[in-house]
Backbone bond lengths (Angstrom), bond angles and torsions (degrees), N, CA, C in turn:
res aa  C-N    CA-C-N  psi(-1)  N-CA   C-N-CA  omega(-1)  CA-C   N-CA-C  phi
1 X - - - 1.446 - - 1.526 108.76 -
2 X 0.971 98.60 141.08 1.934 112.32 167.95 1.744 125.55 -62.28
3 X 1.026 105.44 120.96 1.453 120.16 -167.63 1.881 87.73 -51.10
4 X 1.628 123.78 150.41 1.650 115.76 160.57 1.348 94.81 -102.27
5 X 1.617 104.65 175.37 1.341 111.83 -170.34 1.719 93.71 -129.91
6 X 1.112 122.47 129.26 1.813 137.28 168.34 1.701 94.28 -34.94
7 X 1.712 88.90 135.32 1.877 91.37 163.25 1.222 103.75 -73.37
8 X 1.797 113.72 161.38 1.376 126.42 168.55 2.053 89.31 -88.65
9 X 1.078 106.24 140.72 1.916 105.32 166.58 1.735 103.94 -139.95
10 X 1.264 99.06 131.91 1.068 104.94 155.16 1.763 145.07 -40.71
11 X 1.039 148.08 160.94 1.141 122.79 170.93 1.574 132.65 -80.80
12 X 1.289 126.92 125.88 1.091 129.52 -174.35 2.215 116.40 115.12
13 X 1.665 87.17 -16.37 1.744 103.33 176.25 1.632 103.76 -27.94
14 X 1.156 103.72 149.00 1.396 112.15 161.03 1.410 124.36 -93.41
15 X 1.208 115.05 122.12 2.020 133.33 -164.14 1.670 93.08 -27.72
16 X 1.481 129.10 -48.58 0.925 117.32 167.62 1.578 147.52 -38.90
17 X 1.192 95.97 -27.68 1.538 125.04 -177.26 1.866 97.97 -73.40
18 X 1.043 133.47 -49.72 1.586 148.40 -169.02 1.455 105.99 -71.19
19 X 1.333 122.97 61.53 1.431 140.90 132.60 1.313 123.12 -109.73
20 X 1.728 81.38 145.47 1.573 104.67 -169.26 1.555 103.23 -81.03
21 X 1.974 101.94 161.83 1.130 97.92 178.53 1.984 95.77 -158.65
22 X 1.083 100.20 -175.07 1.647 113.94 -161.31 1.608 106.50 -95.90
23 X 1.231 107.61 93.83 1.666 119.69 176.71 1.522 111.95 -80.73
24 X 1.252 116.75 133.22 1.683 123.25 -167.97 1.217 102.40 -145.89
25 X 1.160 135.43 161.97 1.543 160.25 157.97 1.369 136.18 -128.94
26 X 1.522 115.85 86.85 1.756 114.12 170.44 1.112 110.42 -108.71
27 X 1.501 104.62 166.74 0.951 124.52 -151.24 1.672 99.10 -134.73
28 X 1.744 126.84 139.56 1.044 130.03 -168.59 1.178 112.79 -128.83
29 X 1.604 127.42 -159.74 1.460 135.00 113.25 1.778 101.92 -146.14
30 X 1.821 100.14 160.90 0.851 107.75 -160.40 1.878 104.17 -146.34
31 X 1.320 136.42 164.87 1.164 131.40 166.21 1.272 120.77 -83.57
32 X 1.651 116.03 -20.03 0.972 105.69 -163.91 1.663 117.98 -90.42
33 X 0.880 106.95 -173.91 1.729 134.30 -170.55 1.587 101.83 -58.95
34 X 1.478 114.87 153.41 1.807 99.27 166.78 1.320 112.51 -64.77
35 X 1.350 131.36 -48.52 1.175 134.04 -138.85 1.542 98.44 -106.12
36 X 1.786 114.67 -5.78 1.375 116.67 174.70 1.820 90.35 -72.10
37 X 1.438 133.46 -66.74 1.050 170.40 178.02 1.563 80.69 -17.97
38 X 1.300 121.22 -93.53 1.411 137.79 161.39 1.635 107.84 3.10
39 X 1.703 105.78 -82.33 1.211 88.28 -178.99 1.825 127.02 -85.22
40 X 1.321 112.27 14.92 1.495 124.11 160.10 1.616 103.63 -66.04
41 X 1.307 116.41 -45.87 1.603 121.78 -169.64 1.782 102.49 -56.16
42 X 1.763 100.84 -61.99 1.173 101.42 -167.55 1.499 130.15 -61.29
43 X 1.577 110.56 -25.26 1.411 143.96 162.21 1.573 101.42 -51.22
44 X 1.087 143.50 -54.65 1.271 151.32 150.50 2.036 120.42 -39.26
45 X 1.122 109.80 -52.60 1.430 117.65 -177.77 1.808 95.75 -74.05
46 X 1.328 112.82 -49.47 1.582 90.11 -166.05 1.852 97.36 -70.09
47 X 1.415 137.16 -8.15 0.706 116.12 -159.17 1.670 108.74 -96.03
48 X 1.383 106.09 -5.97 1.776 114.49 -171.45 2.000 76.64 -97.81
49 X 0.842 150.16 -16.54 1.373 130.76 176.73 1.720 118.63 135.06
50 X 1.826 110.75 16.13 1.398 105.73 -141.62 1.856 96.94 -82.98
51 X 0.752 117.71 137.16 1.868 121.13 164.55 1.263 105.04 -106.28
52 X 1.508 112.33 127.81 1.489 127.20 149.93 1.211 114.92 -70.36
53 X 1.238 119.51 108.60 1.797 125.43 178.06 1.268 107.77 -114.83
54 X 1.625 114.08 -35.27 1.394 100.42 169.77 1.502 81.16 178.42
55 X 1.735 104.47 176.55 1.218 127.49 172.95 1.599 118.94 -68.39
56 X 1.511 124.52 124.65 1.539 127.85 -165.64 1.295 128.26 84.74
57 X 1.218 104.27 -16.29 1.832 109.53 -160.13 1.540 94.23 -91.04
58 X 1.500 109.65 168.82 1.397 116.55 -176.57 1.334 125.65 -59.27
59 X 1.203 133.54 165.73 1.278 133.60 -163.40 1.589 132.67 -149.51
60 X 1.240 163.35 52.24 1.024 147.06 -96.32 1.665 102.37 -85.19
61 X 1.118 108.93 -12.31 2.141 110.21 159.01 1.143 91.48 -154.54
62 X 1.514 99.35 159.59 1.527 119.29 172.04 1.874 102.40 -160.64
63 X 1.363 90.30 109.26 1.498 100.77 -164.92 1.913 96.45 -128.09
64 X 1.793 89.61 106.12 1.809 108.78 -175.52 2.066 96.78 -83.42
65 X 1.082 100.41 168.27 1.326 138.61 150.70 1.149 129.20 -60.54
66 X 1.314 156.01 17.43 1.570 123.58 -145.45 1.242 133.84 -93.98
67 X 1.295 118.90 6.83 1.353 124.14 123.66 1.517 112.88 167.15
68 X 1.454 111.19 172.12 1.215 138.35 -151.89 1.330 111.17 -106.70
69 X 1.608 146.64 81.97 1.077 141.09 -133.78 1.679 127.36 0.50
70 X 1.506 131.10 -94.42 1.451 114.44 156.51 1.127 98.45 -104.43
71 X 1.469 158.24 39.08 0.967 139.87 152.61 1.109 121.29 -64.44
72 X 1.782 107.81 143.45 1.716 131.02 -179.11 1.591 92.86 -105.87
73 X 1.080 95.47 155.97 1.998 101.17 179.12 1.359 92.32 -170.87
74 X 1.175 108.82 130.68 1.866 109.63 -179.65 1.765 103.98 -143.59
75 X 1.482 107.50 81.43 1.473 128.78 -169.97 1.241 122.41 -114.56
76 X 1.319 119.97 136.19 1.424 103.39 -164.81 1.511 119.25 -60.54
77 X 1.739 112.32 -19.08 1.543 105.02 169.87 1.579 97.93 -105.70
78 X 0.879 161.35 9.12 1.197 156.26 -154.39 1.706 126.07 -152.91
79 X 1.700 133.48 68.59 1.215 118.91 -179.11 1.378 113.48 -104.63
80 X 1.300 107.48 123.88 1.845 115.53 158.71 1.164 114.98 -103.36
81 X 1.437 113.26 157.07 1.474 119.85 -29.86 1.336 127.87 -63.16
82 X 1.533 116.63 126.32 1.522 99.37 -171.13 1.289 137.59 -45.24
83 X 1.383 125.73 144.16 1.648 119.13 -165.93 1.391 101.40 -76.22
């Protein structure tokens, strides 16, 4: 089994919010576009079950970006390399 990793929470989170979950990293390549890529990701998250409820709070996936060979991109939906 896979080690979990502690949520990061903001201050003030509700105790509820403080489950752990399974942090991973792959690695690809792809033809497409960043922001095609982008919305391939999100197309994927709503489809395993994900709800936007708000910023920090739990999530049932949360699948980042972190970057796009050296590309910089500083978009209001889209920054590389992710912070």
């Amino acid at each position: 089994m896979f080690p979990q990793s502690q949520a990061l929470l903001p201050a003030g989170a509700p105790d509820t919010w403080n489950l752990p979950f399974y942090n991973m990293v792959i690695a690809g390549s792809t033809s497409l576009a960043p922001h095609d890529v982008l919305s391939a990701i999100q197309q994927i998250e709503q489809k395993l079950g994900r709800n936007k409820i708000g910023h920090w709070c739990p999530r049932q996936i949360d699948i980042d970006i972190l970057g796009i060979e050296d590309l910089v991109i500083d978009s209001p939906d889209l920054y590389l390399p992710h912070k």
